[in-house]
C-alpha positions as CSV (number, residue, x, y, z in Angstrom):
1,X,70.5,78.3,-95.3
2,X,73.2,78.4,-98.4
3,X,73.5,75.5,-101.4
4,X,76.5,75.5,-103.6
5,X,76.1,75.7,-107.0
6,X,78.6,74.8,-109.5
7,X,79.4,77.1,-112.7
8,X,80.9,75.7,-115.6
9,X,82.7,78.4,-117.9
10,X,85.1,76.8,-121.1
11,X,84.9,73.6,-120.1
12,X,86.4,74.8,-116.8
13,X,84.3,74.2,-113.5
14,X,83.8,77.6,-111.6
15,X,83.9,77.7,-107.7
16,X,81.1,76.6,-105.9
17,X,78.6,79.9,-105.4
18,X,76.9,80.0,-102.4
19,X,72.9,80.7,-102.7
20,X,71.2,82.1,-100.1
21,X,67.8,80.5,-99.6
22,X,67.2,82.4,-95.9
23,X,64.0,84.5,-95.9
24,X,62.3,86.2,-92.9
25,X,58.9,86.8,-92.0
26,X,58.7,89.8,-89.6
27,X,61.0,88.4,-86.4
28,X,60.9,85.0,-87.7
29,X,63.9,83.9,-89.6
30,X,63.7,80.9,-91.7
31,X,66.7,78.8,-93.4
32,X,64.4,78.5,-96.6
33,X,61.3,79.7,-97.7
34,X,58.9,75.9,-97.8
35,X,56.5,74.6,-95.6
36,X,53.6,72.4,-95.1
37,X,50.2,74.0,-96.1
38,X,48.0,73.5,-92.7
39,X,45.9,70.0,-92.9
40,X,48.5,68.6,-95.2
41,X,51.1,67.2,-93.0
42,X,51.6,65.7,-89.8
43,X,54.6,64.9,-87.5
44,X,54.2,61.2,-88.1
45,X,55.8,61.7,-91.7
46,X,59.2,62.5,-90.2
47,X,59.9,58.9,-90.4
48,X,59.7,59.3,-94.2
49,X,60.8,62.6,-95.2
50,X,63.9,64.8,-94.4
51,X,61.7,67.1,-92.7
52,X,64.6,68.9,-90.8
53,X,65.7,69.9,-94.4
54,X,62.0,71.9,-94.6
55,X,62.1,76.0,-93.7
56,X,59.2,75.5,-91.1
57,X,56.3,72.9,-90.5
58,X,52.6,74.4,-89.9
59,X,50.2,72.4,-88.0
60,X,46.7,71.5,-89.0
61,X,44.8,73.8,-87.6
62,X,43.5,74.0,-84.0
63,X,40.4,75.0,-82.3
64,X,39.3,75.4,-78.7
65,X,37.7,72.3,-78.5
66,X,37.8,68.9,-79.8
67,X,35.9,68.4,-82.9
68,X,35.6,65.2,-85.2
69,X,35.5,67.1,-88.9
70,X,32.9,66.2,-91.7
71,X,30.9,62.7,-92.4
72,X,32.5,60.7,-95.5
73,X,33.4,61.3,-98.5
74,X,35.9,64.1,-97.5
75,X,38.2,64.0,-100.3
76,X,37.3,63.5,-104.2
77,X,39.5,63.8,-107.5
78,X,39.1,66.9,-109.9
79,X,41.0,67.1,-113.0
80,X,44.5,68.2,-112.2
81,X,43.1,68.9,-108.3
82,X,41.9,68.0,-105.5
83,X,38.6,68.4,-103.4
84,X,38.6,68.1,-100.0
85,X,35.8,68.8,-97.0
86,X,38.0,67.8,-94.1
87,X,36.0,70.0,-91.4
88,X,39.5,70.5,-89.5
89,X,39.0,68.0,-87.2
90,X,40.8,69.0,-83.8
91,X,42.0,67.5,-80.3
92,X,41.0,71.1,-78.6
93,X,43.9,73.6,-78.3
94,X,44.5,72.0,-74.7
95,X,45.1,68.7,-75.6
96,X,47.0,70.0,-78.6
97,X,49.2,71.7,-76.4
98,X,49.9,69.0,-74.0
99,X,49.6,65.6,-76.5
100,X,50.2,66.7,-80.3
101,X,52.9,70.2,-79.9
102,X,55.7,68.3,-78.3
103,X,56.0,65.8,-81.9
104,X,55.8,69.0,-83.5
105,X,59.0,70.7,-81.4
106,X,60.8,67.2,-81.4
107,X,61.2,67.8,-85.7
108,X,64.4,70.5,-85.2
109,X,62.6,73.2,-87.5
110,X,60.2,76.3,-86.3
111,X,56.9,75.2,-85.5
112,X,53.9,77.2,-87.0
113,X,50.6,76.3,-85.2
114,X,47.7,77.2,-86.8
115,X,44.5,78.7,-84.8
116,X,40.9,78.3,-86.4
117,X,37.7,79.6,-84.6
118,X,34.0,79.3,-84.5
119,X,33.6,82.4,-83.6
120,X,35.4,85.4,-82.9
121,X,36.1,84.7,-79.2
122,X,37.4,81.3,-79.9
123,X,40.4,82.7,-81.9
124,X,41.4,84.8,-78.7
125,X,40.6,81.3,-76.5
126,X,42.6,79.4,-78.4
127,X,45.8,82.2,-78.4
128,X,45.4,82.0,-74.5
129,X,46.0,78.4,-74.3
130,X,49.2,78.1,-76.7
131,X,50.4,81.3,-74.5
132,X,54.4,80.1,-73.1
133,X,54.0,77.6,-75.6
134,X,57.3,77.0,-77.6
135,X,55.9,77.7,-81.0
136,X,58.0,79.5,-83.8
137,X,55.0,81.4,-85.2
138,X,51.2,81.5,-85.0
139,X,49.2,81.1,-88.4
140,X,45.5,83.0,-87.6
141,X,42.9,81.1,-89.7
142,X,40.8,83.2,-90.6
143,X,39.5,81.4,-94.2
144,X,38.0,78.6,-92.8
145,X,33.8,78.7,-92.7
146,X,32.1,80.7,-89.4
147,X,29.4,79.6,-88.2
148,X,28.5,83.1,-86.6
149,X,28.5,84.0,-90.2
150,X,25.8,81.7,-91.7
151,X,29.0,79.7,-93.2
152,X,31.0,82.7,-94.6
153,X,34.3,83.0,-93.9
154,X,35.9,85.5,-91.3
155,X,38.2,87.2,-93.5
156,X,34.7,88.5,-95.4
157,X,34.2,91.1,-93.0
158,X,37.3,93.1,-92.3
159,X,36.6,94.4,-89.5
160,X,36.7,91.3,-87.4
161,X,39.9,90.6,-89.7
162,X,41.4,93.3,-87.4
163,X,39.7,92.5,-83.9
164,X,40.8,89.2,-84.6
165,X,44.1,89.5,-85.4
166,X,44.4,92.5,-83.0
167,X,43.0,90.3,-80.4
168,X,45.7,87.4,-81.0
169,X,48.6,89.8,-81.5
170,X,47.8,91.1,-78.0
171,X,47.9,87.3,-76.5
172,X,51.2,86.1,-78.0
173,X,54.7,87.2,-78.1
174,X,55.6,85.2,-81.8
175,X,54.7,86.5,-85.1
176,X,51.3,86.5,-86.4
177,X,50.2,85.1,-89.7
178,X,47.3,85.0,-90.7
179,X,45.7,83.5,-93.5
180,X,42.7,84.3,-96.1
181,X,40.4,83.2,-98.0
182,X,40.3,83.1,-102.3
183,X,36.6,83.8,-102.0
184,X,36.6,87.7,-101.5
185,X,35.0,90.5,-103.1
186,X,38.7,92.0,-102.4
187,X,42.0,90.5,-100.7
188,X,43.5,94.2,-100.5
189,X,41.2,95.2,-98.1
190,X,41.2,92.1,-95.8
191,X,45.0,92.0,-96.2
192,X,45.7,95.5,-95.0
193,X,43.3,94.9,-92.2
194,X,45.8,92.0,-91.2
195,X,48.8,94.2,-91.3
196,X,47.1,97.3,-89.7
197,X,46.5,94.5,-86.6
198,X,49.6,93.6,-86.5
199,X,50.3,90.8,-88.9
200,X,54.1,89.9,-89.2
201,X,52.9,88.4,-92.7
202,X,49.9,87.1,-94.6
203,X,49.4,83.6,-96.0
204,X,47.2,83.5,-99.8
205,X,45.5,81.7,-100.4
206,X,43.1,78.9,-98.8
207,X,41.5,76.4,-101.5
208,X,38.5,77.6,-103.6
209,X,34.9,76.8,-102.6
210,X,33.5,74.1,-104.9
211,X,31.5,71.2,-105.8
212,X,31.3,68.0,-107.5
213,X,28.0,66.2,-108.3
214,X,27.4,63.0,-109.3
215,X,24.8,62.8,-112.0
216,X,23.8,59.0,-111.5
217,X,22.4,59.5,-107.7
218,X,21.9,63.0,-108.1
219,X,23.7,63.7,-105.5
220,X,27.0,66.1,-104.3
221,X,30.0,63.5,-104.0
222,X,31.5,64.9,-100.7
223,X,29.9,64.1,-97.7
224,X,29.4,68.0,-96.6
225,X,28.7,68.7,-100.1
226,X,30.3,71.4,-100.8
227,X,34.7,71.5,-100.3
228,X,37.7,73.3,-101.3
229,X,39.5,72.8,-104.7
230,X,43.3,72.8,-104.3
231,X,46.4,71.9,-106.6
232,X,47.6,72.8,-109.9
233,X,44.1,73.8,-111.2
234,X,44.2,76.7,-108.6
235,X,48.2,78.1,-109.3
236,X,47.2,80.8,-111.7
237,X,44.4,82.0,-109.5
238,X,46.9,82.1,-106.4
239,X,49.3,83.9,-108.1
240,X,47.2,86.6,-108.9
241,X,46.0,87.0,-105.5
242,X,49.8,87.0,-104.2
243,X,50.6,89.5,-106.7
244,X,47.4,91.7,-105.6
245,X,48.0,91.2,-101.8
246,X,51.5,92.1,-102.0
247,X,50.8,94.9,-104.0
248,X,48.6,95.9,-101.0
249,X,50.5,95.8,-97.8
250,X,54.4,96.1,-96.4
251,X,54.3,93.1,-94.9
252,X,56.0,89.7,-96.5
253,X,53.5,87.5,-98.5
254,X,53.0,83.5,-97.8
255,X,51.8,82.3,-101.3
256,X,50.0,78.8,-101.3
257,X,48.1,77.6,-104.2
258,X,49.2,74.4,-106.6
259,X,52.8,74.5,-106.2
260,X,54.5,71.2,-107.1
261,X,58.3,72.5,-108.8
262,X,61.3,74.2,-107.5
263,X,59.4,76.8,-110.3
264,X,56.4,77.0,-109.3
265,X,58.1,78.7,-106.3
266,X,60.4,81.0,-108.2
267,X,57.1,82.0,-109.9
268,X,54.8,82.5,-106.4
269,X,58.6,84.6,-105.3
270,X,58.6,86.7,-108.4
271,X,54.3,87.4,-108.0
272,X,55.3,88.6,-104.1
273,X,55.4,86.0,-102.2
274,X,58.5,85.8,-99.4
275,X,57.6,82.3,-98.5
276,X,55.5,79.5,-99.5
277,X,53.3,76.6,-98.6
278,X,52.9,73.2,-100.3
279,X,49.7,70.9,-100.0
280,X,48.3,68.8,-102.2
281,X,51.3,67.4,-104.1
282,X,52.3,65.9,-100.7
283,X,49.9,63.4,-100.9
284,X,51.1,61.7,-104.0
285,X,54.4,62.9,-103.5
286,X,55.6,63.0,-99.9
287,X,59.2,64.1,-100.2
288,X,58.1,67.1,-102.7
289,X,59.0,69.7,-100.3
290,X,62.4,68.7,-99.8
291,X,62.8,67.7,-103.3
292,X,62.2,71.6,-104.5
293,X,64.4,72.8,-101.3
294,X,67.0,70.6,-102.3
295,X,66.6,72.2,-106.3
296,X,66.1,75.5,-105.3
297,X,70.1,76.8,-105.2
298,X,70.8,75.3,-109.0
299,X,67.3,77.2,-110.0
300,X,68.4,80.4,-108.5
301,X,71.9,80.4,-110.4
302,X,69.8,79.4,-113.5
303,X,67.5,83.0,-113.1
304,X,71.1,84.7,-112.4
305,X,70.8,85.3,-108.4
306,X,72.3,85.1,-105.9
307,X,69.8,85.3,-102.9
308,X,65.9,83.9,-103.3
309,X,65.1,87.3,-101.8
310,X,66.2,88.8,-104.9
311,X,63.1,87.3,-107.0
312,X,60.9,88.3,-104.6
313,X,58.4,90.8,-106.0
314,X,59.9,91.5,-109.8
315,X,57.4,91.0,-111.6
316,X,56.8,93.5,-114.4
317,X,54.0,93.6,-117.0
């Protein structure tokens, strides 16, 4: 995907320069480098937004079978973020397939579908069942909690990282992406384990494990009691785990993490990041995403390029 920019030099309008906004994550090719963050956007918004205008859409995330998330509260305020215990609820990759993919398709962008599991069999499960599926992509999951692992995510052990991913690389013919977890003693390790799999590209980060209490009852104020902290509080700790991810492995980066501005992007692009995802600031701003697409051309001729690709990875200390 181009914009056109217009220069002004002496008073006198330049042509319009085309920008190049196109980025590609291993075979897939995308006309600009936003999307949806998992669990923060559905097919129903498409009668608000321009979502056709978006790079890609990624779908909350889906698990073998159907599951009905955490108790209330999920969601809570933090200053300048957002906590959320969700629980992923999900139809079951069968009924997602047959019910909840076809909206997905019917949006005229690649369709990213995101795979969680319980354990590490469920992963491979749920790859069988969207196999000769119409899906762009597959995003692997592996930063939400396991429940084989006392509550600790799968990307803490890296060597189901790679059976994993190995395992859902073998079942699919789309790239895989797969996503991890803040809460590591090390993202280079889990990330090369991603790419050694197979991994087209890697997705950083997931929100940051936290809690909220409130001191009058004493008690945690989401209903699971411990959740995830997302938006802008997080950027600066995403961006260091794009930059260290990318530093570690060939394959392009996904940066997520508090991005609300057509900057905020340039500045995941510059830290490594190919491509991005944007969560929370669609829920108090729904057409963010195509806002920052649509400002993303004028921003590149302002940082002197041509191509977004160009950013990608400069950053120098």
């Amino acid at each position: 995907m181009s914009g056109l920019v217009d220069g002004a030099v002496g008073g006198v309008t330049a042509p319009a320069r085309p920008v190049d906004l196109s980025v590609r994550l291993g075979d897939l090719l995308l006309a600009n480098p936003v999307m949806p963050a998992s669990g923060c956007f559905g097919p129903e918004l498409a009668e608000l937004v321009p979502v056709h205008r978006l790079g890609a859409v990624v779908t909350k995330t889906v698990f073998a079978q159907a599951r009905s998330g955490n108790r209330a509260h999920r969601l809570g305020e933090s200053a300048h973020g957002m906590l959320n215990s969700v629980g992923i609820p999900s139809r079951g990759a069968r009924e997602f397939a047959r019910s909840g993919l076809p909206a997905y398709q019917r949006l005229g962008v690649p369709v990213v579908v995101s795979i969680g599991g319980l354990s590490e069999h469920e992963y491979l499960h749920v790859a069988e069942e969207l196999a000769g599926t119409e899906v762009a992509a597959l995003e692997v999951n592996v930063s939400c909690p396991n429940l084989e692992r006392g509550g600790a995510t799968l990307s803490a052990d890296v060597g189901a990282v790679r059976r994993v991913v190995a395992g859902v690389v073998a079942r699919t013919e789309v790239p895989v992406l797969v996503k991890l977890s803040p809460d590591l003693a090390s993202i280079d390790s889990a990330a090369r384990a991603a790419e050694d799999a197979g991994a087209a590209a890697i997705t950083v980060c997931n929100s940051f494990p936290s809690l909220a209490v409130d001191p009058g009852t004493r008690r945690a104020t989401l209903g699971n009691g411990t959740g995830g902290l997302s938006g802008p509080a997080i950027k600066p700790l995403a961006l260091r785990l794009v930059w260290q991810a990318a530093q570690a492995v060939t394959i392009p980066v996904v940066g997520c993490g508090g991005i609300g501005t057509a900057r905020d992007v340039a500045e995941f692009l510059v830290a490594g990041a190919s491509a991005v995802q944007i969560g929370t600031a669609t829920f108090a701003r729904p057409f963010v995403m195509t806002e920052i697409v649509r400002e993303l051309p004028a921003l590149a001729a302002e940082l002197g390029v041509t191509r977004l690709t160009d950013l990608v990875g400069t950053l120098s200390f």
